[in-house]
C-alpha positions as CSV (number, residue, x, y, z in Angstrom):
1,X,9.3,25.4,0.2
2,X,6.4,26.5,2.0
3,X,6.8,25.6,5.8
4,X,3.1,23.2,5.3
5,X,5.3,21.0,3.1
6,X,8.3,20.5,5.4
7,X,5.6,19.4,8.1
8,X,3.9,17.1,5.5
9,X,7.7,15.7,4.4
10,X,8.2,15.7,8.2
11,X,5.6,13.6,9.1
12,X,5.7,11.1,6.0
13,X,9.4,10.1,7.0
14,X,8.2,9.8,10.6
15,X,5.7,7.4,9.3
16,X,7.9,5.6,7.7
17,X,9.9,4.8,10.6
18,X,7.2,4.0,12.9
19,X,6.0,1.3,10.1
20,X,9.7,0.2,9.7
21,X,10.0,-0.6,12.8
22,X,6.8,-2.6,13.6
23,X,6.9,-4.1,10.2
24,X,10.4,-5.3,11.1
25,X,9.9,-6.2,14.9
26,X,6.0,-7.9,14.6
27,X,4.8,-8.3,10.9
28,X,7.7,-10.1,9.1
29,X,8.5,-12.1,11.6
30,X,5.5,-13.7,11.7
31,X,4.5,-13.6,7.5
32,X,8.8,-15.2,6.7
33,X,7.8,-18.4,8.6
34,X,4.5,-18.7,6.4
35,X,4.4,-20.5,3.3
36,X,3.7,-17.8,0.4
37,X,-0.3,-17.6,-0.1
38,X,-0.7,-17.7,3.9
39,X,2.0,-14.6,3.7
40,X,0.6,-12.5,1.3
41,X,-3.2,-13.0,2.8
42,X,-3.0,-10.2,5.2
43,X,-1.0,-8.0,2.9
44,X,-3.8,-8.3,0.5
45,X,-6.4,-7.7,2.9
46,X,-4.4,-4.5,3.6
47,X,-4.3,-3.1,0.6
48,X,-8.0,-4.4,-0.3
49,X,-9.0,-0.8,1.6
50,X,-7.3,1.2,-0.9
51,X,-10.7,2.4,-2.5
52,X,-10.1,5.1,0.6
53,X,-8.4,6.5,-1.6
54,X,-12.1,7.8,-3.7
55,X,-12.0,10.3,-0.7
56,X,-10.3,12.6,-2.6
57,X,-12.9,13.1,-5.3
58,X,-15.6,14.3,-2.2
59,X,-16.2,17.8,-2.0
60,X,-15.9,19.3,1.3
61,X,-13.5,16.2,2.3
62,X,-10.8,18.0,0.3
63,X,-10.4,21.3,-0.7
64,X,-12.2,22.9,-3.5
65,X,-8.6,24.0,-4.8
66,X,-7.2,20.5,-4.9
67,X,-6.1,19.9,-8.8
68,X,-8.4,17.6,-9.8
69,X,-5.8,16.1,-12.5
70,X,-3.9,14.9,-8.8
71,X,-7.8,13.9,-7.5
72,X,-8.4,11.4,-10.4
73,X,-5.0,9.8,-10.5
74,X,-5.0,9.2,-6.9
75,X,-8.5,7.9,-6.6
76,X,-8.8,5.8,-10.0
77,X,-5.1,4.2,-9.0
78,X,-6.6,3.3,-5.4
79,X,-9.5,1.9,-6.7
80,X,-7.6,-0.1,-9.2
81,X,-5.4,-1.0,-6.8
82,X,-8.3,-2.5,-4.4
83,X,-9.9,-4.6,-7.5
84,X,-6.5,-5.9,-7.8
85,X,-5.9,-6.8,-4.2
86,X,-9.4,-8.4,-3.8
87,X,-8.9,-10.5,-7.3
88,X,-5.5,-11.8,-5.8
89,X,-7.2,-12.6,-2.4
90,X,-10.1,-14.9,-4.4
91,X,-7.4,-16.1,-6.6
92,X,-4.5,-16.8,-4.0
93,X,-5.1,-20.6,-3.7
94,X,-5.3,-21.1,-7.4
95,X,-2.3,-21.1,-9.4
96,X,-2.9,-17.5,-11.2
97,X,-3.1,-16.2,-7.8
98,X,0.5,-15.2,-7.9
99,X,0.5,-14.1,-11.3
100,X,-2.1,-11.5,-10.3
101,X,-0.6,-10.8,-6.5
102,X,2.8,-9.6,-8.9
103,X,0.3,-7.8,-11.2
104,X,-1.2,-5.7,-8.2
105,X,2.1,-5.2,-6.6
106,X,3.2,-4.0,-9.5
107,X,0.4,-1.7,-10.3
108,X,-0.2,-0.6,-6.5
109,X,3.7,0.2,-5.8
110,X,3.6,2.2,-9.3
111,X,0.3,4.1,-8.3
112,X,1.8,5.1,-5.1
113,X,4.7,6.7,-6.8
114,X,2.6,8.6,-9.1
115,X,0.7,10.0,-6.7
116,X,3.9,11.6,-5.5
117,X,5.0,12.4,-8.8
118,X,1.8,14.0,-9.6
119,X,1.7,16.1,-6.4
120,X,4.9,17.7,-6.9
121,X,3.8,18.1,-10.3
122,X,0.6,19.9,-9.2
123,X,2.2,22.2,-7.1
124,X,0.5,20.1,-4.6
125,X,-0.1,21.8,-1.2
126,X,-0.8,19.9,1.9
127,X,-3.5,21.6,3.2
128,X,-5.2,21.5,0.0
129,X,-6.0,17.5,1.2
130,X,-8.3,18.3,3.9
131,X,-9.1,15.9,5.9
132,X,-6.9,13.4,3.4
133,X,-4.0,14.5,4.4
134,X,-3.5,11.6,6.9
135,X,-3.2,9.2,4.1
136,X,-0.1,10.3,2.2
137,X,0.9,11.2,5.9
138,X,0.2,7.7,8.2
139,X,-1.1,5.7,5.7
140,X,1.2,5.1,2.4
141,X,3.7,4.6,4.0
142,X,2.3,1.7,5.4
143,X,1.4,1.0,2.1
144,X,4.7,1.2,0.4
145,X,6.5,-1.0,3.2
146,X,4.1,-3.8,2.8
147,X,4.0,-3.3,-0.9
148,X,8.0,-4.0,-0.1
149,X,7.2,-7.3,1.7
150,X,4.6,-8.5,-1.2
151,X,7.9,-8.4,-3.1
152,X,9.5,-10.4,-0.8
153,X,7.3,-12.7,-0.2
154,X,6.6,-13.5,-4.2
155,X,10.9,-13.4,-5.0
156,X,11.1,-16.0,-2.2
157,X,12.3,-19.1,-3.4
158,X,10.0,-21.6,-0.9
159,X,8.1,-24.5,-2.4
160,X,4.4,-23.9,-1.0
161,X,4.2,-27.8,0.2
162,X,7.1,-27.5,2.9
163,X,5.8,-24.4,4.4
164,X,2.7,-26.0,5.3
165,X,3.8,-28.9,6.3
166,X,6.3,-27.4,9.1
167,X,5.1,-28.3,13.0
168,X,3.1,-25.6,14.2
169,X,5.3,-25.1,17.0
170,X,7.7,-23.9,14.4
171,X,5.9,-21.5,12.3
């Protein structure tokens, strides 16, 4: 394994702590207490900026040797990905909102894994990313952990009407 990928494999797991740990110690302590359209909200808006992910498709952004099979995986899955989240944000008070917050979930959690999948499968290089490489490298794994609480949050068993109607003081 060339010594670029251990850095790249380095840095994702790093990532992944870091996010563990504020996820853990600010973000779900504050989203478990909210009844579930309040909760998934911010997730949503999150993941609403995965059209980033078109970067890749930009010459001179990324490197004229990335495979572009790789390229248009990543950035079509992204940009699915963000219709989805933005559909589930306008639809989140309605009752198909959940229906299509599971959809995206489904779809975005899937897409990131592809992308891995069709990295390795590319023979994928990290510095073949250019100035992407922070995304694989800070931002999905922010992306998969909150992908992790949208589960959460929708397999939660809490009837919408209680949450909301909790004291302020205890939410």
């Amino acid at each position: 394994m060339p010594q670029q990928m251990i850095w790249f494999f380095v840095s994702i797991a790093f990532s992944l702590i870091a996010w563990g740990i504020v996820t853990a110690r600010y973000v779900w302590p504050e989203l478990r207490v909210r009844g579930r359209a309040e909760a998934l909200r911010p997730l949503l808006i999150l993941h609403s900026f995965r059209f980033i992910g078109l970067a890749a498709l930009v010459p001179g952004v990324v490197s004229p040797d990335l495979p572009p099979g790789f390229a248009h995986a990543e950035a079509y899955g992204d940009m699915i990905a963000t219709i989805l989240a933005l559909l589930s944000l306008l639809l989140l008070s309605s009752g198909a909102g959940t229906t299509v917050a599971w959809i995206f979930n489904l779809w975005g959690t899937a897409d990131l894994f592809n992308a891995f999948y069709q990295a390795g499968h590319a023979g994928l290089l990290a510095g073949q990313m250019g100035a992407t490489f922070f995304l694989p490298t800070l931002i999905v794994p922010l992306l998969l952990i909150t992908h992790g609480l949208v589960f959460r949050i929708l397999l939660q068993d809490q009837p919408e009407r209680a949450m909301q109607g909790m004291a302020p003081a205890i939410r």
